[in-house]
N, C-alpha and C positions, 0 to 999 in steps of 0.2 A: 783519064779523060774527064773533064769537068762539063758535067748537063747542068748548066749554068741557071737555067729556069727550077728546076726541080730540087737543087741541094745537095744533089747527088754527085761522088765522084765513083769512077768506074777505073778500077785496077784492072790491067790484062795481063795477062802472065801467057809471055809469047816462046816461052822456052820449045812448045810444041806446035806449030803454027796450025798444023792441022783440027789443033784440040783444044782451043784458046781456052782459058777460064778466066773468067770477069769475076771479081768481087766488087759487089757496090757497098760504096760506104755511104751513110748519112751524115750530111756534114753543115751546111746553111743553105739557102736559096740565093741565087744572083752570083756565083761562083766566076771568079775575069781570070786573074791571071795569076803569076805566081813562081815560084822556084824553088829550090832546094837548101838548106841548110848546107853549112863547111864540111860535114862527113859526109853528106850526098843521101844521106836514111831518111831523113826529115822533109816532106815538100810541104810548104807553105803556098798558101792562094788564099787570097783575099774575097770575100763577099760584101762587093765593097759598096752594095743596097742599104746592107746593114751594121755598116761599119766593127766588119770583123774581119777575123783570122782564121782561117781552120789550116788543124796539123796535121800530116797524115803519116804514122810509120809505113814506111813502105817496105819494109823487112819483113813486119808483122801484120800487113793488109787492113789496119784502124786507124781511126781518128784518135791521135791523142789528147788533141787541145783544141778549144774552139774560144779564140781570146778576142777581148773589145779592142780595137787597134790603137784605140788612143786620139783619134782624130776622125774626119769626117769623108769619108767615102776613100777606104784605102790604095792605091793603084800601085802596086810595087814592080811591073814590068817583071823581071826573075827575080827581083829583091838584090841585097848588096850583103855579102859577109863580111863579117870585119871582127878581128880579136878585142875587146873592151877592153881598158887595164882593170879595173875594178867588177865588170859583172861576167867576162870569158867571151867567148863566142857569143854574136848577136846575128841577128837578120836584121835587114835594116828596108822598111818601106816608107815612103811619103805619101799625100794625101792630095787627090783631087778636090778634094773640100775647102781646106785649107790650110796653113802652113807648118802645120804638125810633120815632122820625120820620126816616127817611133821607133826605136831600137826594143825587138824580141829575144830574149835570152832563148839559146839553141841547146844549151848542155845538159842533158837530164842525169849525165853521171858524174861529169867536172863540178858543176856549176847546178847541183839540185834544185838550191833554194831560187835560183831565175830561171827554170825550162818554163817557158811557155806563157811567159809575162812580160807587159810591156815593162822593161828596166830602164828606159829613161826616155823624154819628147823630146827632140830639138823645136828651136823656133825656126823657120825656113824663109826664104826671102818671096814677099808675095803672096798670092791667095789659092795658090797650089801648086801641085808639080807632078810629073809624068810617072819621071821612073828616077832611081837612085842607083849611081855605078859606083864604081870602087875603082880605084888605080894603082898598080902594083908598087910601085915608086913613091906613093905616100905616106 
């Protein structure tokens, strides 16, 4: 759960409904939207006030990485997976700002030397964009 004003994300762990337990992470202020990495461990969400990224293991209940997006006010909707040929698994967000698409390296074990760095910007058409999809067939 993203308390978007405060920085804060909130892990609930509903294994026991009766017994929730929250872990709060500290992560940036202005917290929007976001998705998960290609293994599904990794969610990413944008603090896209401050044009950033925060990472969160959700295996391990932490903030891994809190990266500059590479562009100006990030909005990545779930964000977009896509296998790189050169940097492996990426997330991929665009920019309400402007025409920035950054591509996030996802791999912290394939692909050490790119977890959690922007590995490359596209230029995008226009002076922002919403969200970024993916298509199976492409």
């Amino acid at each position: 759960v993203n308390v978007k004003e405060t920085g804060h994300i909130l892990m609930v762990n509903y294994e026991d409904v009766k017994n929730l337990k929250v872990t709060a992470i500290e992560a940036e202020r202005f917290l929007h939207d976001g998705g998960f990495d290609s293994s599904g461990r990794y969610f990413l969400v944008a603090a896209n006030a401050r044009d950033k990224v925060a990472v969160v293991d959700t295996k391990d209940n932490k903030l891994v990485a809190l990266i500059e997006s590479g562009g100006i006010k990030p909005h990545p909707g779930r964000g977009a997976n896509i296998v790189h040929p050169e940097f492996g698994p990426v997330w991929v967000t665009s920019h309400l700002g402007d025409e920035i698409v950054s591509l996030i390296g996802t791999d912290p074990e394939g692909h050490p030397e790119n977890a959690w760095k922007v590995v490359q910007t596209l230029e995008g058409q226009g002076g922002g964009s919403l969200f970024v999809k993916t298509h199976p067939k492409s």
